[in-house]
Backbone bond lengths (Angstrom), bond angles and torsions (degrees), N, CA, C in turn:
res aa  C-N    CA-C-N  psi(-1)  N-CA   C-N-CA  omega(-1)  CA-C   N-CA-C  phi
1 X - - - 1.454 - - 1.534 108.47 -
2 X 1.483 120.14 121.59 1.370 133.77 -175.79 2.367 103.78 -55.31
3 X 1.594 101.20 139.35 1.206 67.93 172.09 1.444 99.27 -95.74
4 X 1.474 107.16 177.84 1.400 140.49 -170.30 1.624 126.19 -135.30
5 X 1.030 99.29 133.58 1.794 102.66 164.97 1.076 101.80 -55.57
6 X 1.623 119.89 140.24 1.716 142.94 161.23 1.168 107.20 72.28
7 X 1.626 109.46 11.34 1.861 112.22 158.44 1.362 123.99 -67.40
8 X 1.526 120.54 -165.00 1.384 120.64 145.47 1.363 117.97 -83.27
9 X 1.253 135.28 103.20 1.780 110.06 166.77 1.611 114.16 -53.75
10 X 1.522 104.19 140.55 1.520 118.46 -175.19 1.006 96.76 -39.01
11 X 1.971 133.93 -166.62 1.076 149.91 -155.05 1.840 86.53 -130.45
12 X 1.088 116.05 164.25 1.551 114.58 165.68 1.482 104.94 -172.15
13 X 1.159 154.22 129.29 1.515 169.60 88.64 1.618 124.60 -29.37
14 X 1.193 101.60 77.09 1.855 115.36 177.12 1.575 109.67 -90.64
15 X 1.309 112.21 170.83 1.044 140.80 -178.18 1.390 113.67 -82.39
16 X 1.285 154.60 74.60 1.387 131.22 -173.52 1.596 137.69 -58.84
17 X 1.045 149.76 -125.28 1.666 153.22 171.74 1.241 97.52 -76.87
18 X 1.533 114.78 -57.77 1.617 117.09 -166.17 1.254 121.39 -101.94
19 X 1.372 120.59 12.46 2.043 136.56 179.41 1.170 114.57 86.39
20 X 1.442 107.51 3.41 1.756 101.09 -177.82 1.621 100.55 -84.74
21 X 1.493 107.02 143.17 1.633 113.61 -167.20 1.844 84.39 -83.77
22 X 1.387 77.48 155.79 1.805 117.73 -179.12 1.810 110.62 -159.52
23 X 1.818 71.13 112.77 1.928 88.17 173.01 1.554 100.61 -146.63
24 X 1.358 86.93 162.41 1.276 135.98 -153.69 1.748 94.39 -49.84
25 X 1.244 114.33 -50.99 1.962 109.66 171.97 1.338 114.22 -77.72
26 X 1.312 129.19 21.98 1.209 139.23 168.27 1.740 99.70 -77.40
27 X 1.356 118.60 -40.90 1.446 109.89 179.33 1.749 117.64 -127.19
28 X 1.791 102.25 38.60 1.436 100.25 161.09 1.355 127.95 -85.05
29 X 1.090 99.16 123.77 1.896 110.00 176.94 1.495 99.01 85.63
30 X 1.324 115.89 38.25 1.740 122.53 177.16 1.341 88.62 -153.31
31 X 0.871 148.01 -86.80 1.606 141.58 -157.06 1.583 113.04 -135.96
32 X 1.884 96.30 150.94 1.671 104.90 -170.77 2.070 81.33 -77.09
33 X 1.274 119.08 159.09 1.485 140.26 -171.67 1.911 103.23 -109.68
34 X 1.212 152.89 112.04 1.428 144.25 137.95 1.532 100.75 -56.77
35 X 1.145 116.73 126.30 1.860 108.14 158.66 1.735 100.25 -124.66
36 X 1.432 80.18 119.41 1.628 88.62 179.60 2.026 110.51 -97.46
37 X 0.842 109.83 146.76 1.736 106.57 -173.90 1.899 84.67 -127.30
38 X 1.778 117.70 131.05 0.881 102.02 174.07 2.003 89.11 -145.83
39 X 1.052 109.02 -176.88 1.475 89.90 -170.44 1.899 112.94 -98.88
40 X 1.412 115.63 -19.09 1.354 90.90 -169.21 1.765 88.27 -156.08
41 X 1.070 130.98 165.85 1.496 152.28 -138.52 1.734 89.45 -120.25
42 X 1.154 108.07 125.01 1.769 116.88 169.97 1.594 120.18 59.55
43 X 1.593 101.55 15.72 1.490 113.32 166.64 1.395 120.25 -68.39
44 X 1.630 121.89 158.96 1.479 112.69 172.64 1.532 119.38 -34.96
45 X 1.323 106.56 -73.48 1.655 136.89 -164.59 1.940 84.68 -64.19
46 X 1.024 88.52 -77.99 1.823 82.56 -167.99 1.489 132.61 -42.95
47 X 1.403 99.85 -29.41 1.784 112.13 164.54 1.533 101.35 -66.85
48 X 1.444 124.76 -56.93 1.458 100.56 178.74 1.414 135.44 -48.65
49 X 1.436 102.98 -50.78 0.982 114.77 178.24 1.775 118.91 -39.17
50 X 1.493 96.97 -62.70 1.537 106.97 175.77 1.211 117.09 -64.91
51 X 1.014 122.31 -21.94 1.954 120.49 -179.19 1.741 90.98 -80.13
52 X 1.506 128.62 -27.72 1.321 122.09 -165.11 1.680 101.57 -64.46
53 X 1.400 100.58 -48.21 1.478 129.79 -172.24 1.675 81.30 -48.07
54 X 1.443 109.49 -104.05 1.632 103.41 175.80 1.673 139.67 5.02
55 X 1.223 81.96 -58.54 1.572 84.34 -176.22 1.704 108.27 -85.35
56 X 0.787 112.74 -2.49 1.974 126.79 170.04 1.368 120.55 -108.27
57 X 1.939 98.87 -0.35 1.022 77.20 167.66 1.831 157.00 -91.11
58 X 1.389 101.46 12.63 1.675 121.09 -173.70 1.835 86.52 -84.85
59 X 1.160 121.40 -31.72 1.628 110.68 -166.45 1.291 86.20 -76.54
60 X 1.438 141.85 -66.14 1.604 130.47 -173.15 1.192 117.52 -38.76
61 X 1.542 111.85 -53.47 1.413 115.93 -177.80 1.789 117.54 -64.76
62 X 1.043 132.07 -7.16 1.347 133.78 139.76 1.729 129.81 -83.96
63 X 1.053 105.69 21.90 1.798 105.57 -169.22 1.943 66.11 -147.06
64 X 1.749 112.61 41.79 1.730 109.87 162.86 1.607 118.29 25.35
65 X 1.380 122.29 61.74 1.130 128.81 -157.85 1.700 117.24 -154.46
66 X 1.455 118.17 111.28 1.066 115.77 -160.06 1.900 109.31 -101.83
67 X 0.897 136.34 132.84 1.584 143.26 -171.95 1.327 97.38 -81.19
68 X 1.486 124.06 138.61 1.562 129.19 170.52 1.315 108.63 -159.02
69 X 1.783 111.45 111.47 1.373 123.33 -179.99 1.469 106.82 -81.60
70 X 1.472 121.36 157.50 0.789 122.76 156.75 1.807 136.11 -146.53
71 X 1.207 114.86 148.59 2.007 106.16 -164.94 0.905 99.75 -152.88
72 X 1.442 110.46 174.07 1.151 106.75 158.56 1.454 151.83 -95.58
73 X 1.479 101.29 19.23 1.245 137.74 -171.01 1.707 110.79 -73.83
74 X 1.537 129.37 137.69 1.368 135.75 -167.74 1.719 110.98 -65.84
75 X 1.189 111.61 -177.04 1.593 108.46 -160.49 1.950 77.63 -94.94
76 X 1.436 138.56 -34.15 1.476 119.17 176.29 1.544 110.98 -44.98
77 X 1.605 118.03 -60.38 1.275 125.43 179.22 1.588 113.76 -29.79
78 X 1.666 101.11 -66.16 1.336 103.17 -170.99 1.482 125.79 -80.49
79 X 1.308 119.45 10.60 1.347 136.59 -170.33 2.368 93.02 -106.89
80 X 1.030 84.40 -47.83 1.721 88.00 165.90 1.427 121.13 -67.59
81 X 1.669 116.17 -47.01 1.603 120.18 164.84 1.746 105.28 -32.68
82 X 1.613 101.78 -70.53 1.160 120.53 -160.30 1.731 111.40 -52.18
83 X 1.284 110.18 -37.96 1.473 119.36 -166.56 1.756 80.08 -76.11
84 X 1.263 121.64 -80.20 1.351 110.35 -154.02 1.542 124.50 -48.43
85 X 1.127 114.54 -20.00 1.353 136.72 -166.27 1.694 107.23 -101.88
86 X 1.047 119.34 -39.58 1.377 122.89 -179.00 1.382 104.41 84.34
87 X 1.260 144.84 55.29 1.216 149.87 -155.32 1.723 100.69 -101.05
88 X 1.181 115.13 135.12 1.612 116.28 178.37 1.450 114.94 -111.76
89 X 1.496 127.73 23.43 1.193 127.09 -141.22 1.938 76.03 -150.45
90 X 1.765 113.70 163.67 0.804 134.73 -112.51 1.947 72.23 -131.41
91 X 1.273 139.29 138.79 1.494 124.31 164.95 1.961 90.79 -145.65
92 X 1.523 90.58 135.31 1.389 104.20 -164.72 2.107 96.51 -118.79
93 X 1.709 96.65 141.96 1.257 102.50 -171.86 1.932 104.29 -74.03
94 X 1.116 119.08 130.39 1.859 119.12 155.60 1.529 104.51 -105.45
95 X 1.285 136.37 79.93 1.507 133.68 -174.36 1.617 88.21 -83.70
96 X 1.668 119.81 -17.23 1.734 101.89 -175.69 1.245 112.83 -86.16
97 X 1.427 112.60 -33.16 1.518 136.08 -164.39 0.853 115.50 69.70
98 X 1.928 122.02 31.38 1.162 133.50 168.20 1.506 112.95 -59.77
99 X 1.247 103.28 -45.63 1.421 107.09 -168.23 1.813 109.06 -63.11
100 X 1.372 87.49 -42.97 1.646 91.81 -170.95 1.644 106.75 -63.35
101 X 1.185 121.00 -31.98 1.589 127.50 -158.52 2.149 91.40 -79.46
102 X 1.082 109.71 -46.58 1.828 103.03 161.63 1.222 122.87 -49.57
103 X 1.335 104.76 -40.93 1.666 109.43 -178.92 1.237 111.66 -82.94
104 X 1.590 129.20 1.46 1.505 118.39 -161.79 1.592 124.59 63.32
105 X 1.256 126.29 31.80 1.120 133.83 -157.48 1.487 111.52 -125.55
106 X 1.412 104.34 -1.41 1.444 101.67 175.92 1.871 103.31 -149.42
107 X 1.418 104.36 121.03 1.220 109.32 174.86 1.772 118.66 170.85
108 X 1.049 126.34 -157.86 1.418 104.34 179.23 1.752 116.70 -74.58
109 X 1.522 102.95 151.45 0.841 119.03 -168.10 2.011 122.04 -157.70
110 X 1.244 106.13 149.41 1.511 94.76 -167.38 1.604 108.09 -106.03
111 X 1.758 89.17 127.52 1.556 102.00 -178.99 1.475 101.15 -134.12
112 X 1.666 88.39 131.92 1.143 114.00 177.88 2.007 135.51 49.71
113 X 1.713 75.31 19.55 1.850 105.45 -176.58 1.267 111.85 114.35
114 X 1.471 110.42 -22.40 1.502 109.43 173.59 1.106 128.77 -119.93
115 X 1.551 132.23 156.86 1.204 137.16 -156.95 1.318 137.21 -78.83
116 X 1.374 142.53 90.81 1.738 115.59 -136.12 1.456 84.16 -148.13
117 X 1.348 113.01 160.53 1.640 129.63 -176.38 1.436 100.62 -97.35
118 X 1.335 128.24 124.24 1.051 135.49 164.08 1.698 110.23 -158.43
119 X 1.395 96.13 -150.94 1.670 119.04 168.36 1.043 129.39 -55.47
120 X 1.373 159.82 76.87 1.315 155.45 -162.03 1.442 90.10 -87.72
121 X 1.772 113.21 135.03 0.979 148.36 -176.96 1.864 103.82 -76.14
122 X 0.911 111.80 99.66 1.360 103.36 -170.63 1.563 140.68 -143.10
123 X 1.499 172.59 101.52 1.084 143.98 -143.21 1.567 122.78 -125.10
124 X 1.117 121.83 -176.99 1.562 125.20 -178.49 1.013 99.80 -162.61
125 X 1.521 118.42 141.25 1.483 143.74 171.30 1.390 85.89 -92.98
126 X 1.331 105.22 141.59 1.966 114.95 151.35 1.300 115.72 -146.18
127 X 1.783 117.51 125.41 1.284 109.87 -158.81 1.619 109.41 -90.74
128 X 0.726 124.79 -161.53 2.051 127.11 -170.55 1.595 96.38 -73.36
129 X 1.718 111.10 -35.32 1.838 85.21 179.09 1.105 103.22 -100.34
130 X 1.562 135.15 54.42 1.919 137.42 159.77 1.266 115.76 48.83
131 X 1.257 106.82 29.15 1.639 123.97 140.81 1.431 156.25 -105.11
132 X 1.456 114.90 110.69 1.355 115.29 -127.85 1.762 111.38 -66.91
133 X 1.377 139.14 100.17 1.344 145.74 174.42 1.557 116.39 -62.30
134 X 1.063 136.17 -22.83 1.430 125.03 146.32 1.585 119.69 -160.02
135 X 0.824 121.92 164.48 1.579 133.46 -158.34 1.777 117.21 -140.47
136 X 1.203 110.44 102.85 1.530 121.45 170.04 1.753 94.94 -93.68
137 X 2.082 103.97 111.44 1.718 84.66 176.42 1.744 89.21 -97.83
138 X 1.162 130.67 29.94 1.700 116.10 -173.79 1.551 79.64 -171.53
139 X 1.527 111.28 128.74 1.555 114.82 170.40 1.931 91.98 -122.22
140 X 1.464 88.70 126.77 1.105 96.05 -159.98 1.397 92.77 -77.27
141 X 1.712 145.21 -55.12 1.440 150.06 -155.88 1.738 110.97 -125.07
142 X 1.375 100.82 96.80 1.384 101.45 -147.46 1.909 92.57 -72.23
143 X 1.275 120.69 -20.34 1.755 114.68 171.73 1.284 108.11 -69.71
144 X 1.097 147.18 -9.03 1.465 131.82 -176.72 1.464 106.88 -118.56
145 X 1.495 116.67 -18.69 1.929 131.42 176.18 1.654 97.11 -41.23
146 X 0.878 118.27 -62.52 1.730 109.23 -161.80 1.845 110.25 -48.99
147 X 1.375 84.49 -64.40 1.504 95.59 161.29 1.813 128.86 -21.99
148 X 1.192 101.52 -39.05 1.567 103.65 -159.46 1.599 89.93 -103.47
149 X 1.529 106.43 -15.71 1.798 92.20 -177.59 1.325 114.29 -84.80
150 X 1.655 97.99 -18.33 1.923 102.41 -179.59 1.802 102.71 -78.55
151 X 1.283 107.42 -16.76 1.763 101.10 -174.17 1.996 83.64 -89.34
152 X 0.755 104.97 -36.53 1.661 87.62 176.13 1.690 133.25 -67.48
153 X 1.402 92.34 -47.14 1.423 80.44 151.74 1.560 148.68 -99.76
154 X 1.099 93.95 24.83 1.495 121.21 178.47 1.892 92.63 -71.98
155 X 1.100 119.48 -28.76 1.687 138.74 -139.13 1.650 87.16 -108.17
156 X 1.449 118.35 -29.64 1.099 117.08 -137.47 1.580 105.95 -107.24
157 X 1.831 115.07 -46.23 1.362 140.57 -173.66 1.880 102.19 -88.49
């Protein structure tokens, strides 16, 4: 089932930096959720992106809203992202790409002119009752993405 605006977003239970599980009813009826899916830990595009997240993040965290990356990259990787980067936000392991393949977040995709299966760059709003309020399935400019999700849910909460 495709996701959708004013659905349920699926359920999901990941692994975070340090192995403690994190899912998705961990913050129903407590906080709206960003889940960001990006493909790899200390990449060009993906460091921006996540430092964007970072540096926005006190404005999210008042519009009650918690940031959560996700890859498929190990909890060492993302425990190193985080240190080098100073990241205040929460990044959970998909080594199956289960999670991502529910979310639409993993499948073909065009790199660099050609066509290859991987990570789709992608996001979801989810509000406190685990229904998804807006949906980027392709972020086209991953340095300015954070940006446009805080003017969205600014619209949204």
């Amino acid at each position: 089932m495709p996701l959708e605006e004013g659905k349920a977003a699926p359920a999901f239970s990941l692994p975070d930096q340090d192995g403690k599980k994190v899912a998705l009813a961990d913050f129903k009826g407590l906080k709206n959720v960003v889940l960001y899916f990006y493909p790899k830990d200390d990449t060009p595009g993906c460091t921006k992106e996540a430092c964007g997240f970072r540096d926005l993040g006190a404005k999210f965290a008042k519009l009650d809203t918690v940031v959560l990356g996700v890859s498929a990259d190990d909890g060492e990787s993302h425990r190193d992202f985080i240190g080098k980067y100073k990241l205040p936000f929460t990044l959970l392991s998909d080594s199956s790409r289960t999670v991502m393949e529910k979310y639409g977040a993993y499948g073909e995709k065009m790199m660099y002119g050609q066509k290859k299966i991987g990570v789709i760059r992608s996001t979801v709003v989810i509000g406190k009752d685990g229904k998804v309020l807006k949906l980027w399935k392709r972020v086209p400019k991953a340095e300015t993405h954070p940006e446009k999700v805080l003017e969205a849910l600014r619209g949204l909460v």
